[in-house]
C-alpha positions as CSV (number, residue, x, y, z in Angstrom):
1,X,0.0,0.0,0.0
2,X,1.4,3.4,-1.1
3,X,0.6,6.3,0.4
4,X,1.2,10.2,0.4
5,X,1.0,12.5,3.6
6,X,0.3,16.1,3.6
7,X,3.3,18.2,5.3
8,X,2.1,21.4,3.6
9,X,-1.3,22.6,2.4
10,X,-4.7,22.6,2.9
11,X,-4.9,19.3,4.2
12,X,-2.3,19.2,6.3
13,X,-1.7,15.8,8.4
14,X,-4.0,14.5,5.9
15,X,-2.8,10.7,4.5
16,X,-3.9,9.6,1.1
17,X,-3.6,5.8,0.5
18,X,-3.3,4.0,-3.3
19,X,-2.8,0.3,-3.9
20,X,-3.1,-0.1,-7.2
21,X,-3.5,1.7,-10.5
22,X,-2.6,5.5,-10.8
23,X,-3.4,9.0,-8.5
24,X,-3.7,12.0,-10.3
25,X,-2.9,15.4,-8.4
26,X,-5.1,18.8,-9.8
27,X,-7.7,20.9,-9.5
28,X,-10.6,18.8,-11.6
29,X,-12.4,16.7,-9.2
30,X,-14.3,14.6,-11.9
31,X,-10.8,13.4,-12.6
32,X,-8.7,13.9,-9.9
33,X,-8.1,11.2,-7.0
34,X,-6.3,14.4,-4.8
35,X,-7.9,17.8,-5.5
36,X,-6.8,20.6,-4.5
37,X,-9.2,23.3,-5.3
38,X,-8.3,26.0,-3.4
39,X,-4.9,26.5,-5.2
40,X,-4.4,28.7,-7.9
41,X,-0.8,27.8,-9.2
42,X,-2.2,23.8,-9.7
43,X,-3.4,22.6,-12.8
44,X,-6.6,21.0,-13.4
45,X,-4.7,17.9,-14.1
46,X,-1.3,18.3,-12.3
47,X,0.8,15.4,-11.8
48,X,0.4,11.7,-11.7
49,X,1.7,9.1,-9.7
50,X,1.5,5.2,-11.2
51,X,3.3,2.0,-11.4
52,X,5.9,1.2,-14.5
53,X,6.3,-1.9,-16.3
54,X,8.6,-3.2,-14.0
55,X,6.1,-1.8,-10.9
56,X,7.9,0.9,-9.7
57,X,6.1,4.0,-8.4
58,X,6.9,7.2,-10.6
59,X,6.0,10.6,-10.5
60,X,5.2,12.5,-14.1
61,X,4.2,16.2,-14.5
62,X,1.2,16.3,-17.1
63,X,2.8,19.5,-18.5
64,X,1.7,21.4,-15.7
65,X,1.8,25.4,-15.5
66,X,3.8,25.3,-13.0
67,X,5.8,22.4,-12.9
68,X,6.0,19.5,-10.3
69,X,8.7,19.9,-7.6
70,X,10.7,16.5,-6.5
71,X,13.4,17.1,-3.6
72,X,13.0,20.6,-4.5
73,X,14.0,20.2,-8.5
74,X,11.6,20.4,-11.0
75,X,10.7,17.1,-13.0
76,X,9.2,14.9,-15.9
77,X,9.2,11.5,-15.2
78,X,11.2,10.4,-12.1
79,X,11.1,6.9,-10.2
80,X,9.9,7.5,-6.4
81,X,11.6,6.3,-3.4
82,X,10.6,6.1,0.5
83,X,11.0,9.8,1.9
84,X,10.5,11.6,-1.6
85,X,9.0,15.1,-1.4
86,X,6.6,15.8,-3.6
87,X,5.4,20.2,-4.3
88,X,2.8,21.0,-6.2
89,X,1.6,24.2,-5.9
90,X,1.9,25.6,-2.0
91,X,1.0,21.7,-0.5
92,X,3.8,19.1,-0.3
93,X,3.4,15.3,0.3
94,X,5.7,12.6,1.7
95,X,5.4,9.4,-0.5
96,X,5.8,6.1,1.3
97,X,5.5,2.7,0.3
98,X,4.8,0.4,2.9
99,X,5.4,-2.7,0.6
100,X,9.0,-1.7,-0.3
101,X,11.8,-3.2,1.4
102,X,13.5,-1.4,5.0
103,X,16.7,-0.7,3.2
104,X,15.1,1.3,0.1
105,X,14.3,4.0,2.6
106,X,17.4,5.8,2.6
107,X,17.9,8.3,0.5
108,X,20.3,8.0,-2.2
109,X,21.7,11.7,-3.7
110,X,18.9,13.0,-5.6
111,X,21.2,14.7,-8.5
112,X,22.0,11.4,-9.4
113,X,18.9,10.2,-10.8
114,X,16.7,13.5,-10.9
115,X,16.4,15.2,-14.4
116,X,17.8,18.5,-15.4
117,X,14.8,21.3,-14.2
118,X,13.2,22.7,-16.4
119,X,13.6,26.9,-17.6
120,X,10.9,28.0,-15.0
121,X,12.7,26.1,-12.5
122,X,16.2,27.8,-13.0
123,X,18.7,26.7,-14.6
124,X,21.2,25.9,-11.1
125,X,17.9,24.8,-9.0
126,X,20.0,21.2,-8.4
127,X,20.1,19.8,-4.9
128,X,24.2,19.5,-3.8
129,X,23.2,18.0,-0.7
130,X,24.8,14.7,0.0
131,X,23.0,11.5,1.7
132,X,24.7,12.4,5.0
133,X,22.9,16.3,4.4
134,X,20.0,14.3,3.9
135,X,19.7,12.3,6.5
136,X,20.6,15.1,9.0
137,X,18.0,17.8,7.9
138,X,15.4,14.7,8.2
139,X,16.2,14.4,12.0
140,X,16.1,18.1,12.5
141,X,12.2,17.5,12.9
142,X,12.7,15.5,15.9
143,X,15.6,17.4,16.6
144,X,13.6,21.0,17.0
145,X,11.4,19.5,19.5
146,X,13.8,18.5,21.8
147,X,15.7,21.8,21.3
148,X,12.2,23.5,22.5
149,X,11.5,21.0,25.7
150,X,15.2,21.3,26.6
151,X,15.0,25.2,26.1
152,X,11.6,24.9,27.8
153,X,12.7,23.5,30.7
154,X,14.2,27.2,31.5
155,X,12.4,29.5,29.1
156,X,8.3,29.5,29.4
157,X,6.9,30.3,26.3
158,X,8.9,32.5,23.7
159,X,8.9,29.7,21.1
160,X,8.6,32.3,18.5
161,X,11.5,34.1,19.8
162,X,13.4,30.6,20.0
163,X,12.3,29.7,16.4
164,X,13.2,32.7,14.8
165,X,17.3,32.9,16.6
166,X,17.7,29.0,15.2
167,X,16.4,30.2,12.3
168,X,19.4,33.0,12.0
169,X,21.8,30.4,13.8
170,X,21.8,28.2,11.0
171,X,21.4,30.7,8.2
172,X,24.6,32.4,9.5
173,X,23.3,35.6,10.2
174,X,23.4,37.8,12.9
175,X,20.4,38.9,15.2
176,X,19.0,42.4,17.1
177,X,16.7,41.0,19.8
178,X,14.5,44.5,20.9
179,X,12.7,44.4,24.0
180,X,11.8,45.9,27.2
181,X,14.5,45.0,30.7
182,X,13.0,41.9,32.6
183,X,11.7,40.3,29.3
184,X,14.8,37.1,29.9
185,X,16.7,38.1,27.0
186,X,20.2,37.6,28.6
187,X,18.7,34.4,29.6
188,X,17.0,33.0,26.5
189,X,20.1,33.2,24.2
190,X,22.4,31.7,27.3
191,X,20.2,28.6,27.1
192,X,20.1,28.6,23.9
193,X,24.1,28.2,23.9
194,X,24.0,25.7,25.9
195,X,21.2,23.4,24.3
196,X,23.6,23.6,21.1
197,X,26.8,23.2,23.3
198,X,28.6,26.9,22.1
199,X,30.6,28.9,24.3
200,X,28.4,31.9,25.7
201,X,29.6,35.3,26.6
202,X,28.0,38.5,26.8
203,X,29.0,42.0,27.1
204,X,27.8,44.9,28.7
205,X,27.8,48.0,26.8
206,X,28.8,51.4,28.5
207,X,29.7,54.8,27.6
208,X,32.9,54.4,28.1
209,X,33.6,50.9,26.7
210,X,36.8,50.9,24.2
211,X,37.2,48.5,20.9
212,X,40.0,46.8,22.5
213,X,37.7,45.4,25.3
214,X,35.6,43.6,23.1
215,X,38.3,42.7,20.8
216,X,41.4,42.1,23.1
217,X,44.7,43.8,23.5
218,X,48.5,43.1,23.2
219,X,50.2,43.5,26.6
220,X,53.9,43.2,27.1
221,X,55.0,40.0,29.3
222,X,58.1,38.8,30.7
223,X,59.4,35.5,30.0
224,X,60.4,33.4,33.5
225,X,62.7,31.6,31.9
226,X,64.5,33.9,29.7
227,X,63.8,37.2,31.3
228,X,62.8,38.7,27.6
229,X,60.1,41.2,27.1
230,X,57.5,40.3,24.2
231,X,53.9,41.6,23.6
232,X,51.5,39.0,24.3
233,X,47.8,38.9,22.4
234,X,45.1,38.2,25.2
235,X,41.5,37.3,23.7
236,X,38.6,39.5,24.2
237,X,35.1,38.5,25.3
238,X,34.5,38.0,21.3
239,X,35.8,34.8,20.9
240,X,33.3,32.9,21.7
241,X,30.7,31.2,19.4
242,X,27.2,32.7,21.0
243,X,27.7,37.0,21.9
244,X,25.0,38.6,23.7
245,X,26.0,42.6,23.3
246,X,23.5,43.4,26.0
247,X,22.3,47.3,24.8
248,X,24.7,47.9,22.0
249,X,23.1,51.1,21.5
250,X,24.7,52.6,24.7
251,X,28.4,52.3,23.6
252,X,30.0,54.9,21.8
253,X,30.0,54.1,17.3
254,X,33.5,53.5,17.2
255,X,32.9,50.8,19.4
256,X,29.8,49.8,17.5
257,X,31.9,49.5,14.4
258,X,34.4,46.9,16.2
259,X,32.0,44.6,16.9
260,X,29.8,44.7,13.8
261,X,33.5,45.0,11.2
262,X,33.9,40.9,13.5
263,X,30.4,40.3,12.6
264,X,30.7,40.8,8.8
265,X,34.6,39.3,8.8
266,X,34.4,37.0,11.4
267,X,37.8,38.3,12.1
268,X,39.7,40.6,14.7
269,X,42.7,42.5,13.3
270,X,44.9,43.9,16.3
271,X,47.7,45.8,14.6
272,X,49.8,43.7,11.7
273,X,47.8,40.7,13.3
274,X,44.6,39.0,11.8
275,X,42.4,36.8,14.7
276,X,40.2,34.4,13.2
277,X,37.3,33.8,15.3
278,X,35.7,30.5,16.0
279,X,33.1,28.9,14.1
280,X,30.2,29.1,14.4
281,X,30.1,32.7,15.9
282,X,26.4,34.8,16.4
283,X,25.9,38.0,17.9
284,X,23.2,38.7,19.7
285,X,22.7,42.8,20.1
286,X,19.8,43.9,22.5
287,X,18.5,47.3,22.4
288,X,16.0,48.8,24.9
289,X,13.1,50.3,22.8
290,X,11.7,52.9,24.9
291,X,14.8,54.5,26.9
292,X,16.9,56.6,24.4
293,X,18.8,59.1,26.5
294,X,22.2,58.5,26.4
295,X,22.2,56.6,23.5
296,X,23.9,56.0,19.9
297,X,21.3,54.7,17.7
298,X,22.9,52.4,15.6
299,X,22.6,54.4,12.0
300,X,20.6,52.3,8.7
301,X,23.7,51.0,7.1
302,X,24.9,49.2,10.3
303,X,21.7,47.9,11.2
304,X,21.4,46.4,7.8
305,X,24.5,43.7,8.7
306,X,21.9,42.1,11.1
307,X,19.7,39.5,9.8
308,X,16.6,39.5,12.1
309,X,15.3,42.2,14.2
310,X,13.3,40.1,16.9
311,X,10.8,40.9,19.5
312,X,10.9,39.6,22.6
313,X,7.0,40.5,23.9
314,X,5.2,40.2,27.4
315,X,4.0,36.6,28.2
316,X,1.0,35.5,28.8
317,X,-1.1,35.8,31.3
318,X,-0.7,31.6,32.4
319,X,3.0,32.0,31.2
320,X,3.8,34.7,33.1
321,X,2.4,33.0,36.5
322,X,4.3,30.1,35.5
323,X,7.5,32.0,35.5
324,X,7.2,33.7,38.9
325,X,6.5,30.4,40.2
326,X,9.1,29.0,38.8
327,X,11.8,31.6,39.8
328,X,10.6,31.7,43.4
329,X,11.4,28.3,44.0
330,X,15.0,26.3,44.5
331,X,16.7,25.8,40.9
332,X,15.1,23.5,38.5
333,X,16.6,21.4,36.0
334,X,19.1,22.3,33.7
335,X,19.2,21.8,29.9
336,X,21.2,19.1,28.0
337,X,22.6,19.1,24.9
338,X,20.6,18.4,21.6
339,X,23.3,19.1,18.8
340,X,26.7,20.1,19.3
341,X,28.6,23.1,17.4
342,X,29.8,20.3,14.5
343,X,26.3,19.8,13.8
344,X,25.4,23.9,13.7
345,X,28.3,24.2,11.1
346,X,27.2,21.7,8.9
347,X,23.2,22.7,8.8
348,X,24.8,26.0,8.2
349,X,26.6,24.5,5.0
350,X,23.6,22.4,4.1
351,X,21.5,25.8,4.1
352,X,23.7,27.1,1.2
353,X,23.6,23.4,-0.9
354,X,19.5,23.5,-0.9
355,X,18.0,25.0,-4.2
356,X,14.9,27.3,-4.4
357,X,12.3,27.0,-7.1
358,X,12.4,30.4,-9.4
359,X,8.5,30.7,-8.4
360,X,10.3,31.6,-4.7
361,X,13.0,34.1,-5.3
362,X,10.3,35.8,-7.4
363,X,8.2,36.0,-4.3
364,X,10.9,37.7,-2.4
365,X,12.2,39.7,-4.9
366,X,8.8,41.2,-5.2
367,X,8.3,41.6,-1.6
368,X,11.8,43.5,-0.8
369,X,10.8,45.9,-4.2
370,X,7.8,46.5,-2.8
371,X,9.0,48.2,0.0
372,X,10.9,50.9,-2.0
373,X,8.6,54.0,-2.8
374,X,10.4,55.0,-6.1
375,X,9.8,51.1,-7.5
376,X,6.8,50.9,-10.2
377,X,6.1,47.8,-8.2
378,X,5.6,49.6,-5.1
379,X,1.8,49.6,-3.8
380,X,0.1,53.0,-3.3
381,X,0.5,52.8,0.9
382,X,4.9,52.4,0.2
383,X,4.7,55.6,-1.5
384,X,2.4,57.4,1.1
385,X,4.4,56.1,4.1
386,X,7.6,54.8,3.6
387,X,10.9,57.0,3.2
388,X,13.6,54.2,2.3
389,X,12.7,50.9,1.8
390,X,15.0,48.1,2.0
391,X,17.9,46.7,-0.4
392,X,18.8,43.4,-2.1
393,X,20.7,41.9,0.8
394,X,17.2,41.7,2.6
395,X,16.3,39.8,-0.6
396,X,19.1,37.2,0.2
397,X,18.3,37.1,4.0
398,X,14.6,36.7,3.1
399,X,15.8,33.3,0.9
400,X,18.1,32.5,3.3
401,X,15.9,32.5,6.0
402,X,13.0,30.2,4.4
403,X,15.9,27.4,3.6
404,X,17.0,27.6,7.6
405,X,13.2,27.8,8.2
406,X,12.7,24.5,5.9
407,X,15.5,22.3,7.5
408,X,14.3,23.4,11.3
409,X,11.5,21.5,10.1
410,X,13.1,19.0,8.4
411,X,12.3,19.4,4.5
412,X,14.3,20.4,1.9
413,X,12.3,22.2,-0.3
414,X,11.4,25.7,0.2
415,X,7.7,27.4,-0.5
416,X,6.8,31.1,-0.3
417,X,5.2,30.2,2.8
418,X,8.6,30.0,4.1
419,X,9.7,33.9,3.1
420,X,6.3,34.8,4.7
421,X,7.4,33.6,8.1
422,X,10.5,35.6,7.6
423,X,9.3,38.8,6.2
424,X,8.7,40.2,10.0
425,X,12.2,39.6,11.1
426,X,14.0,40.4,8.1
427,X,12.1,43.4,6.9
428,X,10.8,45.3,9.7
429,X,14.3,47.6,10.3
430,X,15.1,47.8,7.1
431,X,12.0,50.0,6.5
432,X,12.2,53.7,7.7
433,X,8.9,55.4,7.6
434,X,8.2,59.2,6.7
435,X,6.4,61.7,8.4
436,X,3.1,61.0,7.1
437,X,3.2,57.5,8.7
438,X,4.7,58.9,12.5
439,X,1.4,61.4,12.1
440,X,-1.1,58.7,11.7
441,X,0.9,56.2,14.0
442,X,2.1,53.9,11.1
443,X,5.3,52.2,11.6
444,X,7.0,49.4,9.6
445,X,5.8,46.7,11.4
446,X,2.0,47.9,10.4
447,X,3.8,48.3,6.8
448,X,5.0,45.2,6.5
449,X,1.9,43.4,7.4
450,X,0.1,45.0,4.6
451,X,2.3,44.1,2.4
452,X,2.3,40.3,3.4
453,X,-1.3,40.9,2.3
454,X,-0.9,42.9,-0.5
455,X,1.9,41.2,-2.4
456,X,0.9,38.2,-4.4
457,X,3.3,35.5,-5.1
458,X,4.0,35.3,-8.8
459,X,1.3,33.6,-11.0
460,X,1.4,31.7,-14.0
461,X,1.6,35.2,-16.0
462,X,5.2,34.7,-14.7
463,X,6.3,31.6,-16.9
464,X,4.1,32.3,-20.2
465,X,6.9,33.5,-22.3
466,X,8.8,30.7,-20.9
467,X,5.8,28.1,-21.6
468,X,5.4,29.5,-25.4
469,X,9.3,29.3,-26.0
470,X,9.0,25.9,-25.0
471,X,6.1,25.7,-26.9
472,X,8.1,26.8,-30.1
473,X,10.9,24.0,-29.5
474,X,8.8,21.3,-29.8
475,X,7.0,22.1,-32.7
476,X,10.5,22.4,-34.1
């Protein structure tokens, strides 16, 4: 008995069970034994999943306006194994068959046997990931959820919070966590640290903190033995793999710049000498939001090197009594490891190896243009309220994001639902609003929410030349 479960879509945690014969996937529900109505970018008659001569499963695309998406690469015809990810549209299914044998379940490297994608698909969508990239992003399902009861058994509640710094862990970015004293934030990203086994240090910033006590210094020591003076390079607080600057916006800019020139580098040059910091490293910058006075803001172009901007929010009501029960009391348990710093590294590599569909990219790039009010793109609200919107690198982060947000939960294939759940973090600093929107109380988080609404992902319009040059070819 074969089967295909809904990880994605409208029927979500739905299972759809075939013994024999063919399925077909679409829109049509005269003709289709899985219809998706609801989905504009399917095809009345989608994709179809039957048995071979030599009764082997296979997936075909029954030239589809959109194409059908295996393992994240667009496809033809294409034998299935156990595991396979199937996208059509915005659902994806896991296809099992129950009567294949145990050791046809794992994986082998889908670039092997998976056909070149097509134009719509991009021409360099392939999947680099080996079996062992595989196999690892699988057990990041499982993984995640001990990550959150481990984190839990410190942190109540906050799970978007948590869900959004593994997010930027693995993409390899950098995070601003804004949010009011007493909130746990020193305390959320220490745990953190220690459920993925990195070193944690955090800094203080003051007024008078110096470059050199965030980076290190050179001091001049005498050797016991020879009695000969030499300098001597002793490590600052940044070299460590997790960095909490607690209220970076209370240190002077030239301090500022020292720690975010490490961030971009991840190097720390002390005269003729070049530091290489440890992998992985993640800064962590907190900001209060309502105390300014005394401050450095941190200007646009500095702000733009961090990936996320996350809020950290009250809890709620049951939360919140849980917590002051909690911290009352004699200390509770402490959190164990889930995955170590080897493990961080190579999701972060594995982030980089997983393709995105055309149909993806499109949907971010029209999202970030969106936000700029001298774009034709640019809805009528941009151009009323927004001053500056934001630049290609929140593009990259945007696609960056969705593939960390896609392997958190174990899949490998991305969907615009994915750049959705990033637009908040990714967007919201990079959009400075005018004077029109501070009158009326307008600020970017309001903006982008409308334009999460507003902004469609691409339609078929998108691949008609594409569809009638292919068109042309085969009448050729």
């Amino acid at each position: 008995m074969a089967s295909l479960l809904v990880t994605q879509g409208q029927f979500e945690g739905q299972a759809f069970e075939f013994a024999e014969g063919e399925i077909v996937i679409g829109r049509e529900k005269e003709s289709c034994g899985i219809t998706l109505p609801d989905d504009s970018k399917v095809s009345r008659q989608h994709a179809r999943i039957a048995r071979n001569e030599e009764g082997v499963w296979c997936l075909a695309d029954l030239d589809s306006a959109n194409g059908t998406m295996l393992n994240g690469e667009a496809i033809s015809v294409v034998p299935l194994q156990q595991e396979d990810v199937i996208s059509i549209g915005s659902s994806s299914f896991v296809f099992r068959d129950d009567a294949a044998p145990a050791e046809e379940s794992a994986p082998e490297p889908v670039q092997e046997r998976a056909p070149a994608p097509s134009p719509k698909s991009g021409s360099d969508n392939k999947i680099l990931a080996s079996e062992d990239d595989l196999k690892l992003v699988k057990q990041m399902r499982h993984s995640m959820d001990d990550i959150r009861a481990e984190v839990g058994k410190i942190i109540i509640g906050q799970t978007d919070v948590l869900d959004e710094i593994l997010m930027c862990v693995i993409a390899g970015g950098h995070a601003l966590l804004i949010g009011l004293p007493g909130l746990a934030k020193t305390l959320i990203v220490n745990t953190i640290a220690q459920v993925l086994d990195m070193q944690f240090k955090r800094i203080q910033f003051t007024p008078d903190l110096m470059p050199s006590d965030i980076t290190g210094t050179e001091i001049l020591e005498t050797d016991l033995v020879t009695q000969q003076k030499e300098f001597k390079f002793m490590q600052g607080p940044i070299f460590c793999n997790m960095l909490l600057a607690d209220e970076i916006n209370r240190t002077p800019p030239k301090t500022q710049a020292a720690l975010l020139e490490a961030m971009q580098e991840k190097q720390v040059s002390v005269g003729k000498e070049v530091y290489t910091l440890d992998k992985p490293f993640f800064v962590l910058a907190t900001q209060n939001p309502i105390e300014q006075e005394g401050t450095y803001p941190l200007p646009e172009a500095q702000l733009d090197r961090f990936m996320f901007n996350i809020f950290v929010n009250y809890p709620e009501l049951d939360e919140e009594i849980e917590v002051i029960t909690r911290t009352t009391m004699t200390a509770g348990a402490k959190p164990s490891v889930v995955i170590d710093k080897k493990a961080v590294i190579h999701l972060q590599q594995v982030v980089r190896k997983i393709p995105v569909s055309q149909h993806v990219i499109g949907y971010a790039v029209n999202l970030v243009r969106a936000t700029r009010p001298s774009d034709a793109m640019a809805p009528e609200f941009t151009k009323k309220y927004v001053s500056t919107g934001a630049g290609p690198r929140a593009g990259q982060f945007l696609v960056l994001a969705a593939k960390a947000r896609a392997v958190l939960e174990g899949r490998i294939h991305v969907s615009c639902n994915d750049v959705r759940k990033a637009a908040m973090p990714v967007l919201r600093h990079r959009i400075l609003t005018n004077f029109s929107a501070d009158s009326e109380g307008i600020d970017s988080v309001a903006i982008v929410e409308r334009l999460l609404t507003e902004v469609k992902e691409p339609g078929d319009e998108t691949y008609e030349p594409e569809q009638k040059a292919s068109k042309k070819k085969k009448k050729k």
